[in-house]
PDB file with one MODEL, atoms N, CA, C and O in Angstrom:
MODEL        1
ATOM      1  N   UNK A   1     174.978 105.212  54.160  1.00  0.00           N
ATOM      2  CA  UNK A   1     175.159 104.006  54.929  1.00  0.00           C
ATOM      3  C   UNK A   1     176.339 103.256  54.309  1.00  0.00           C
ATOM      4  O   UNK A   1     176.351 103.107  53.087  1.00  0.00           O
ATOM      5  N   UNK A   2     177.290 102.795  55.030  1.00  0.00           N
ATOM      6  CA  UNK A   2     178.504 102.115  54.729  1.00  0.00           C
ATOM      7  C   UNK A   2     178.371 101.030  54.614  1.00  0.00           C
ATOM      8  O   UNK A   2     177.304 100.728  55.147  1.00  0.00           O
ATOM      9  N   UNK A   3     179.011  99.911  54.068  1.00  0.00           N
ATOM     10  CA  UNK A   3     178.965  98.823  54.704  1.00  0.00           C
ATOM     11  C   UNK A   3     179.216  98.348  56.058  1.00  0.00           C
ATOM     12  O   UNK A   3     178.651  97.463  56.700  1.00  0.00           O
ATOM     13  N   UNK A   4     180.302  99.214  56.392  1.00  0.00           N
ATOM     14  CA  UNK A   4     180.725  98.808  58.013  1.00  0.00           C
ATOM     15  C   UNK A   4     179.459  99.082  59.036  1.00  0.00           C
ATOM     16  O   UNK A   4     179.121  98.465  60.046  1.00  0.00           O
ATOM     17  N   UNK A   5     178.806 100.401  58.308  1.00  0.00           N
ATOM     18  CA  UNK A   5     177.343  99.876  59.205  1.00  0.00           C
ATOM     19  C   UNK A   5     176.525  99.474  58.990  1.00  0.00           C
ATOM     20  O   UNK A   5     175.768  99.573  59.955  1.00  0.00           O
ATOM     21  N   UNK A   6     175.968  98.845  57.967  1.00  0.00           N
ATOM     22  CA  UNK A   6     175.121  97.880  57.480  1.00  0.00           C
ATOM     23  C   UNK A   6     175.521  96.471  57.773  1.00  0.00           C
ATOM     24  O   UNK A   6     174.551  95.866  57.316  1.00  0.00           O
ATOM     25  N   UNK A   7     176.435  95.448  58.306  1.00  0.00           N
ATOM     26  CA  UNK A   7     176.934  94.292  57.860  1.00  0.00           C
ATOM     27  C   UNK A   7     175.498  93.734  59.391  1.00  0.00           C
ATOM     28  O   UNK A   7     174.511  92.999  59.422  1.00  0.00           O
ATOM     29  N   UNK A   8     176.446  94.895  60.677  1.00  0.00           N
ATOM     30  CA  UNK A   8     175.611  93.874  61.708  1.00  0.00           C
ATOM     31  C   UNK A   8     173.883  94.877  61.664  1.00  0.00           C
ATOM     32  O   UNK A   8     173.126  94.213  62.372  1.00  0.00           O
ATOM     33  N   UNK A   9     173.512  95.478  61.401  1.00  0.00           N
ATOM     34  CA  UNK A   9     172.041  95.447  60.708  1.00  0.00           C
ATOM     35  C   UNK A   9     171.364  94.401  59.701  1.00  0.00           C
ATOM     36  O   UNK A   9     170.191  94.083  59.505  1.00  0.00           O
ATOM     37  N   UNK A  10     172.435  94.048  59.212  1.00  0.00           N
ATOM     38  CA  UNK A  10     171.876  93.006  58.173  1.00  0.00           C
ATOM     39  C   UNK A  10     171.715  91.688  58.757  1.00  0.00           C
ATOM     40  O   UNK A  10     170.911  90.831  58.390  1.00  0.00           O
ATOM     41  N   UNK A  11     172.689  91.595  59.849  1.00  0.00           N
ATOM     42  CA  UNK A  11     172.856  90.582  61.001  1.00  0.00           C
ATOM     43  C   UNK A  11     171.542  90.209  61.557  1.00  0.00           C
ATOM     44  O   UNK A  11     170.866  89.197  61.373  1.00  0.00           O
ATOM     45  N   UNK A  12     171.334  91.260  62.280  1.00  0.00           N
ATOM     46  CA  UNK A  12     169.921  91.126  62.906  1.00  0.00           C
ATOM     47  C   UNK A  12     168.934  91.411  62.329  1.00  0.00           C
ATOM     48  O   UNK A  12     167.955  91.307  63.069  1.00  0.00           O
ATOM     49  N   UNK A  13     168.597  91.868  60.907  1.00  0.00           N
ATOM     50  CA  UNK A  13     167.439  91.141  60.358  1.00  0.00           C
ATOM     51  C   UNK A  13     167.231  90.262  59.617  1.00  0.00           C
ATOM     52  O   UNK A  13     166.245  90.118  58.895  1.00  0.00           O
ATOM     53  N   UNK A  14     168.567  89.276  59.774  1.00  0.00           N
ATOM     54  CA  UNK A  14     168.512  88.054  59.071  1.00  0.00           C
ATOM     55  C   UNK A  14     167.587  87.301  60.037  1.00  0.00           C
ATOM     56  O   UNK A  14     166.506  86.740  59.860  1.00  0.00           O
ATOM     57  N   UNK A  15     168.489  87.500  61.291  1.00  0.00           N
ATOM     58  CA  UNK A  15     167.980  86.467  62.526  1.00  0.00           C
ATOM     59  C   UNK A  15     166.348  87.044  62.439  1.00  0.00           C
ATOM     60  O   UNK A  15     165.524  86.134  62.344  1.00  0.00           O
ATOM     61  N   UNK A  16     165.890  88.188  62.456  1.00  0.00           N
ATOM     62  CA  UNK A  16     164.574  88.195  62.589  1.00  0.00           C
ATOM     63  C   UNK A  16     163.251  87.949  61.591  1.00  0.00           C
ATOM     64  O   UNK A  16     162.063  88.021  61.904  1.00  0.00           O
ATOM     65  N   UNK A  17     163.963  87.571  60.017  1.00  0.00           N
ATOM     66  CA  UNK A  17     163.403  87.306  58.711  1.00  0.00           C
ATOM     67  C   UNK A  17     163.367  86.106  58.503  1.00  0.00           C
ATOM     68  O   UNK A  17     162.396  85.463  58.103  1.00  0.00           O
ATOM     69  N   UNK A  18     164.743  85.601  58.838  1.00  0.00           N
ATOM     70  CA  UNK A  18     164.973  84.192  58.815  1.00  0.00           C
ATOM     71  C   UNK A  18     165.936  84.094  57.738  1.00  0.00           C
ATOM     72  O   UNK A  18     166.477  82.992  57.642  1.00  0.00           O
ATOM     73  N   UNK A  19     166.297  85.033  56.858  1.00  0.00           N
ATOM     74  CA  UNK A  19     167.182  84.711  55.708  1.00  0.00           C
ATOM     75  C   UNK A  19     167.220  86.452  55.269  1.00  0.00           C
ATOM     76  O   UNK A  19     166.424  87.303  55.667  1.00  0.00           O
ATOM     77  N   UNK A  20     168.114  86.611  54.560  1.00  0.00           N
ATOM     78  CA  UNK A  20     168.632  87.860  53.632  1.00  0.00           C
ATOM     79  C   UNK A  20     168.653  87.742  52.180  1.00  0.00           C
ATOM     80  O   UNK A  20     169.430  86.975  51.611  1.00  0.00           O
ATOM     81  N   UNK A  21     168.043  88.283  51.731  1.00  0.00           N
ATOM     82  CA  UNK A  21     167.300  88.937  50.386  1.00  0.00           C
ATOM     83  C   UNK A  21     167.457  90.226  49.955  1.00  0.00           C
ATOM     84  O   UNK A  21     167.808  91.071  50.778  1.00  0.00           O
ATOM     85  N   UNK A  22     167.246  90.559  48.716  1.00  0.00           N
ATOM     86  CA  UNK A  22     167.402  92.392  48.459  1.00  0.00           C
ATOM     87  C   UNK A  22     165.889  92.993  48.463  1.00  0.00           C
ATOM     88  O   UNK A  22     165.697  94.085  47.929  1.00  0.00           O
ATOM     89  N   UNK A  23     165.013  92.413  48.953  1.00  0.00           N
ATOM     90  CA  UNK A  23     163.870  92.735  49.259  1.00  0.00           C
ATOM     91  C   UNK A  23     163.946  93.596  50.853  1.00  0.00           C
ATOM     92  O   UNK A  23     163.580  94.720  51.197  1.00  0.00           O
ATOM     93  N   UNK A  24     164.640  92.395  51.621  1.00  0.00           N
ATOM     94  CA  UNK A  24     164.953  92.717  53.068  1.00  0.00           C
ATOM     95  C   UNK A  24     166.045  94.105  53.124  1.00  0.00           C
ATOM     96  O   UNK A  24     165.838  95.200  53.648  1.00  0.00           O
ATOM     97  N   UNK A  25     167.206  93.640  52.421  1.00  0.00           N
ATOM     98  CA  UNK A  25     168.017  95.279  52.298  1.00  0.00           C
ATOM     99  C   UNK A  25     167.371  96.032  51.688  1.00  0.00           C
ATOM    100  O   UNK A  25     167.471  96.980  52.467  1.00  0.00           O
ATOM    101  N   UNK A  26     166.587  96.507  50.664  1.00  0.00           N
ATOM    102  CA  UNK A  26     166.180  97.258  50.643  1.00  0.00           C
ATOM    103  C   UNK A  26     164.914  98.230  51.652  1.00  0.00           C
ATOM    104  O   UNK A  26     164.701  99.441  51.597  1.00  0.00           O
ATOM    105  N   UNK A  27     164.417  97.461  52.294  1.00  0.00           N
ATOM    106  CA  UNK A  27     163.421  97.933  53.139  1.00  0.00           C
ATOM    107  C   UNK A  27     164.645  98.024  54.584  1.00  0.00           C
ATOM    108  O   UNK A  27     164.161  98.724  55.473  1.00  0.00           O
ATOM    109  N   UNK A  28     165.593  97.655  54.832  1.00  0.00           N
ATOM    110  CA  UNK A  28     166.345  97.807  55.765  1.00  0.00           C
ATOM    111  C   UNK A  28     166.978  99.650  55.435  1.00  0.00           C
ATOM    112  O   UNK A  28     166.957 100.548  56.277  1.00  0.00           O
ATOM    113  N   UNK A  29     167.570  99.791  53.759  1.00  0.00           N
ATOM    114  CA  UNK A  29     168.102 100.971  53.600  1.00  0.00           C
ATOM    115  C   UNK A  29     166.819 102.431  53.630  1.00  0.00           C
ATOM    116  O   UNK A  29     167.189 103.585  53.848  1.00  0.00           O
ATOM    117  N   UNK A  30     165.219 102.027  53.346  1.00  0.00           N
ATOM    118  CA  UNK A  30     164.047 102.433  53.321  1.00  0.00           C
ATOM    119  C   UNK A  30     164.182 103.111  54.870  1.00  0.00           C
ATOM    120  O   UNK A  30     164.195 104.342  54.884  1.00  0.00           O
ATOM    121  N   UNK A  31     164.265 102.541  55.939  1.00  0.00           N
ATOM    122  CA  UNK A  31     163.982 102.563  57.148  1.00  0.00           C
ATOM    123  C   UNK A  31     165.134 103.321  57.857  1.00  0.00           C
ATOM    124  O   UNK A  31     165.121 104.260  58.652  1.00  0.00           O
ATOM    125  N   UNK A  32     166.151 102.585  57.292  1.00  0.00           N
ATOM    126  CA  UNK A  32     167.344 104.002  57.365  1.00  0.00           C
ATOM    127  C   UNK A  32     167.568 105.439  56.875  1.00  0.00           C
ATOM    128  O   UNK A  32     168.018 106.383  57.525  1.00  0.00           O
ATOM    129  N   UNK A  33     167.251 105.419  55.876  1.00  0.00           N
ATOM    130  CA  UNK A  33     166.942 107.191  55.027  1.00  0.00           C
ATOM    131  C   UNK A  33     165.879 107.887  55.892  1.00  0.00           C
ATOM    132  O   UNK A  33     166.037 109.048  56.271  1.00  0.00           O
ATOM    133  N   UNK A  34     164.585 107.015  56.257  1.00  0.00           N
ATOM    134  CA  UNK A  34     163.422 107.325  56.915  1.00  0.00           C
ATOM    135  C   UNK A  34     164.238 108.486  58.707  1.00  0.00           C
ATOM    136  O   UNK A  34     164.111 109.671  59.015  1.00  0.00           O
ATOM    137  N   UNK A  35     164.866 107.499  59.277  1.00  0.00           N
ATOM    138  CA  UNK A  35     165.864 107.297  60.933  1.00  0.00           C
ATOM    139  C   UNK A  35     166.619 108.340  60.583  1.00  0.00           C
ATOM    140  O   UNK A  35     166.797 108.876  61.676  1.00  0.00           O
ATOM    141  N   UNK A  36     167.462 109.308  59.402  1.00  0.00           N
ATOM    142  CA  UNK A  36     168.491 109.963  58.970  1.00  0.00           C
ATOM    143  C   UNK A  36     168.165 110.565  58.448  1.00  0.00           C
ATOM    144  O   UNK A  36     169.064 110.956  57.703  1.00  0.00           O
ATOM    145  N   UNK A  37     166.687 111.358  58.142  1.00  0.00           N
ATOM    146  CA  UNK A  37     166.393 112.105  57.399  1.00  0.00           C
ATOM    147  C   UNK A  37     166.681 113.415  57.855  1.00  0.00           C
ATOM    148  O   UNK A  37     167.103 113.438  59.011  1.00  0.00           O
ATOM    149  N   UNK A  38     166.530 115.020  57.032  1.00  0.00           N
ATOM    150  CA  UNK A  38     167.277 115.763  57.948  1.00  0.00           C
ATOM    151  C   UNK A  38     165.927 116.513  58.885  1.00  0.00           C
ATOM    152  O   UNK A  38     164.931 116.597  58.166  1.00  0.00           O
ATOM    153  N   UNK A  39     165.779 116.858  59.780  1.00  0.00           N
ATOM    154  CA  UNK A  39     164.912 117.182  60.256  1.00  0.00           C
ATOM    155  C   UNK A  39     164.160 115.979  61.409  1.00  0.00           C
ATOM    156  O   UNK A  39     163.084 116.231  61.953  1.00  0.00           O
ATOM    157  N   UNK A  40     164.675 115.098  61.575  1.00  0.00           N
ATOM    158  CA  UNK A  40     164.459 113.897  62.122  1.00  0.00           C
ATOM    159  C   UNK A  40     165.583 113.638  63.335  1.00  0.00           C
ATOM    160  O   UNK A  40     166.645 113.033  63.186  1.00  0.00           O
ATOM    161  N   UNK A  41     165.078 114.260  64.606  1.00  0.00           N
ATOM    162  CA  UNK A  41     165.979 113.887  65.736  1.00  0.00           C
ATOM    163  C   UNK A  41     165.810 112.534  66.422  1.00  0.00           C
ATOM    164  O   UNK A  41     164.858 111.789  66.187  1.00  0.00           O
ATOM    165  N   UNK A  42     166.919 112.226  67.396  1.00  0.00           N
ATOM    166  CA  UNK A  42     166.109 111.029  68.097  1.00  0.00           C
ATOM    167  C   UNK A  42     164.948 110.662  68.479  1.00  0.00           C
ATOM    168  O   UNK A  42     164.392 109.584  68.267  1.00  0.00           O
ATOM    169  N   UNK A  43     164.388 112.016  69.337  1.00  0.00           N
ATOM    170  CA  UNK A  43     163.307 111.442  69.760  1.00  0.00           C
ATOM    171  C   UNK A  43     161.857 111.265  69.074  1.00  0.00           C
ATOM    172  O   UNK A  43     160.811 110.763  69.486  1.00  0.00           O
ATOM    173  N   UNK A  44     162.283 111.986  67.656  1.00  0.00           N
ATOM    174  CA  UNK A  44     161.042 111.472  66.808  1.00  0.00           C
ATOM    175  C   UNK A  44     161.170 110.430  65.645  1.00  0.00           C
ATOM    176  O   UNK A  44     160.517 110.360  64.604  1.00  0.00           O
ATOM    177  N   UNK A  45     162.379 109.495  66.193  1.00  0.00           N
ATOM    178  CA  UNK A  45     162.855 108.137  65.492  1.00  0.00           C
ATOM    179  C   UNK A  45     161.515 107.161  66.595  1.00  0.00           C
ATOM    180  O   UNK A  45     160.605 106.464  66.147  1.00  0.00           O
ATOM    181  N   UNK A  46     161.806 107.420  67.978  1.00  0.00           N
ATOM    182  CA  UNK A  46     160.950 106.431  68.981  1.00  0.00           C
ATOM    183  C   UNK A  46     159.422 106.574  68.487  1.00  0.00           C
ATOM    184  O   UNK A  46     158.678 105.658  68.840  1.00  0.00           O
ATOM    185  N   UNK A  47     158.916 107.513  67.786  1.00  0.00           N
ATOM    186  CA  UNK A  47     157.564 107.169  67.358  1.00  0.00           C
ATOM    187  C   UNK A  47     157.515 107.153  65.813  1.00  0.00           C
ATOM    188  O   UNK A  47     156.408 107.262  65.286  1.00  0.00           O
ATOM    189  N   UNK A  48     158.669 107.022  65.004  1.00  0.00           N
ATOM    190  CA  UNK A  48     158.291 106.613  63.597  1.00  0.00           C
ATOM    191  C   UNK A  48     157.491 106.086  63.212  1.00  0.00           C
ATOM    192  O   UNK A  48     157.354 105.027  63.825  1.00  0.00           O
ATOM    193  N   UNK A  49     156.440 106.290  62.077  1.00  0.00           N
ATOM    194  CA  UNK A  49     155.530 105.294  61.721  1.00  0.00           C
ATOM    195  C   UNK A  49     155.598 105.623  59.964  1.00  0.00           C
ATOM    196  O   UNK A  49     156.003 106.449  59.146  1.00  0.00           O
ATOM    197  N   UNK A  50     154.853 104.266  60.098  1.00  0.00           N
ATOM    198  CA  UNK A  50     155.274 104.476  58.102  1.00  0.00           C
ATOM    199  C   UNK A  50     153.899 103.580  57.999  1.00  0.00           C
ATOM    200  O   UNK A  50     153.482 102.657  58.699  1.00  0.00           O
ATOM    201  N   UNK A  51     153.330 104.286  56.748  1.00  0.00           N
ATOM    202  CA  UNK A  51     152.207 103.587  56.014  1.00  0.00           C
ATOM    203  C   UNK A  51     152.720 102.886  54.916  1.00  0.00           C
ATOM    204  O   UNK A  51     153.443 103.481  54.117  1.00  0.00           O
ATOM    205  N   UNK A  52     152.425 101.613  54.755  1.00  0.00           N
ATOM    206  CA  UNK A  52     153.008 101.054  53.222  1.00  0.00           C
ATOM    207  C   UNK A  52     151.952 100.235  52.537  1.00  0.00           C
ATOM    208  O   UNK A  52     151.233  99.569  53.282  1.00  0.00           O
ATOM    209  N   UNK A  53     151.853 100.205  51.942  1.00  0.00           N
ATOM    210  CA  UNK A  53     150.783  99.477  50.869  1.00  0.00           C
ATOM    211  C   UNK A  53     151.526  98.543  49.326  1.00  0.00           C
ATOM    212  O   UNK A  53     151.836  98.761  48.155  1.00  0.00           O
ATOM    213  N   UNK A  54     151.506  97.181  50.581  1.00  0.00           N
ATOM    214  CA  UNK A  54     152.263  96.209  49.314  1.00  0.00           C
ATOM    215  C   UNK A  54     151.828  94.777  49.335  1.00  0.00           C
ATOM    216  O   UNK A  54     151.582  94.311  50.448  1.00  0.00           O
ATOM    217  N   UNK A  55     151.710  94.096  48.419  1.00  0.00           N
ATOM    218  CA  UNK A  55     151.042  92.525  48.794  1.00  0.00           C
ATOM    219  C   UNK A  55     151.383  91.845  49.748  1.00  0.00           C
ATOM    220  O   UNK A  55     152.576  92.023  49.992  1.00  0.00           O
ATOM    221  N   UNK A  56     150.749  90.917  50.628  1.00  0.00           N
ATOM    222  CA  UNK A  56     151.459  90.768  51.931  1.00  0.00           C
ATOM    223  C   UNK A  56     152.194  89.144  51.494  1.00  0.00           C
ATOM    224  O   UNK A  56     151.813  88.149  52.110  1.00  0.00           O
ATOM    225  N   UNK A  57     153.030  89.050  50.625  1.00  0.00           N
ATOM    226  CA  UNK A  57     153.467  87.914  50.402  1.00  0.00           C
ATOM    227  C   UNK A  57     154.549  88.096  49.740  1.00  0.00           C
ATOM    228  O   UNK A  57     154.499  88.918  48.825  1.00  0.00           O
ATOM    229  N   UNK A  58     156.167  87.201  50.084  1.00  0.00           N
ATOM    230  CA  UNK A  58     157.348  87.743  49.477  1.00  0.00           C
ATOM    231  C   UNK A  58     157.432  87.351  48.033  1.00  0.00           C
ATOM    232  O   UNK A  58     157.128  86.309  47.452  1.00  0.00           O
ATOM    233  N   UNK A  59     158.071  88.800  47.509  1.00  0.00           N
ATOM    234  CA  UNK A  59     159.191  89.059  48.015  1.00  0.00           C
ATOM    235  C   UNK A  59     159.098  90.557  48.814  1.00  0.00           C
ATOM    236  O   UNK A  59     159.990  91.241  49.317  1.00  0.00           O
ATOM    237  N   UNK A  60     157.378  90.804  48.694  1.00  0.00           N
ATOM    238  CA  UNK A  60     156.989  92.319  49.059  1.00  0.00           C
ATOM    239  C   UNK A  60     156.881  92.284  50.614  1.00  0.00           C
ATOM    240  O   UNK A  60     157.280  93.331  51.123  1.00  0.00           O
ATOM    241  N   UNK A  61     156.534  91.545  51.307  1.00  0.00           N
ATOM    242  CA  UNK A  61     156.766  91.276  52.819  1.00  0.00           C
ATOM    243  C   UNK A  61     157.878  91.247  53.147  1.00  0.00           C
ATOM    244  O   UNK A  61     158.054  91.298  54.365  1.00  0.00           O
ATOM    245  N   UNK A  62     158.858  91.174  52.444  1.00  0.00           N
ATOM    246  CA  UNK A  62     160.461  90.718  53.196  1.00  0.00           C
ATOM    247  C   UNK A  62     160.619  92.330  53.546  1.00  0.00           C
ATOM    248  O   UNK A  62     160.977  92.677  54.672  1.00  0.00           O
ATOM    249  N   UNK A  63     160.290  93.409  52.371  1.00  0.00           N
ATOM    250  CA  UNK A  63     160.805  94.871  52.640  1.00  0.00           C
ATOM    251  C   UNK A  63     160.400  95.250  53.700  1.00  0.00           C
ATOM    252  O   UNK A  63     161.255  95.814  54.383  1.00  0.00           O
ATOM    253  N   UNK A  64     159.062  95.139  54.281  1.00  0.00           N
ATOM    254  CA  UNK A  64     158.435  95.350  55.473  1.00  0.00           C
ATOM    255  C   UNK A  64     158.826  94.549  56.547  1.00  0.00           C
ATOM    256  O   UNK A  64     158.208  94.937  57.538  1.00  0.00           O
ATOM    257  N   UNK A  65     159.607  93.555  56.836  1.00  0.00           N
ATOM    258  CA  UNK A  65     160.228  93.418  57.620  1.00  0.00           C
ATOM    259  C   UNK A  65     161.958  94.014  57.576  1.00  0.00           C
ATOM    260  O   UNK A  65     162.582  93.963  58.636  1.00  0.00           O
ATOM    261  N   UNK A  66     162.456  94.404  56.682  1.00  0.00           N
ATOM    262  CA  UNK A  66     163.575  95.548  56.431  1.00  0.00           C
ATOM    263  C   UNK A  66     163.241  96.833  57.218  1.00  0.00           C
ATOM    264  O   UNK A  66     163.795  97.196  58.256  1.00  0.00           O
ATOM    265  N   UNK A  67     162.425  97.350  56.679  1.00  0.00           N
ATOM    266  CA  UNK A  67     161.742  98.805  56.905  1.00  0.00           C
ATOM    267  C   UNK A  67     161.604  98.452  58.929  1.00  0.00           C
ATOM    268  O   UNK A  67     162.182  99.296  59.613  1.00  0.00           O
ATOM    269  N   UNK A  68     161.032  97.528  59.550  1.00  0.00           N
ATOM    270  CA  UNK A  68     161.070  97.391  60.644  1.00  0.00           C
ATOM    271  C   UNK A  68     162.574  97.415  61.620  1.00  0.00           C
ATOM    272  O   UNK A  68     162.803  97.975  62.692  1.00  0.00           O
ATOM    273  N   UNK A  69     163.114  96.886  61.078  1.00  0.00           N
ATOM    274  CA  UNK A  69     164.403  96.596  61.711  1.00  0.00           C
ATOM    275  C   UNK A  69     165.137  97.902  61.722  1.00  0.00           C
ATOM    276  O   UNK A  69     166.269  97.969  62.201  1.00  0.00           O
TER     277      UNK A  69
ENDMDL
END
């Protein structure tokens, strides 16, 4: 992931977090490796699912809204 494609990803999960954190990029780059993995075509990006197990309070909630976006 570049920056040139990360800047407006980071864009829109600011607007949807409310702020940007390295909690949030990191669960943003989580969710990307996940989308780009090899063996991972489009159409089994539309039913991705991920189990995570983390306190539901930031800075551990911000990744899970990363990982979403």
């Amino acid at each position: 992931m570049t920056q040139t494609t990360l800047a407006p990803i980071i864009e829109y999960a600011q607007k949807l977090h409310g702020h940007v954190g390295p909690c949030l990029v990191v669960g943003l780059k989580i969710g990307y490796a996940a989308k780009t993995a090899p063996n991972v075509g489009d159409e089994e990006t539309a039913g991705l699912k991920a189990e995570v197990s983390v306190p539901l309070q930031p800075p551990f909630s911000c990744l899970l809204d990363g990982m979403q976006v």
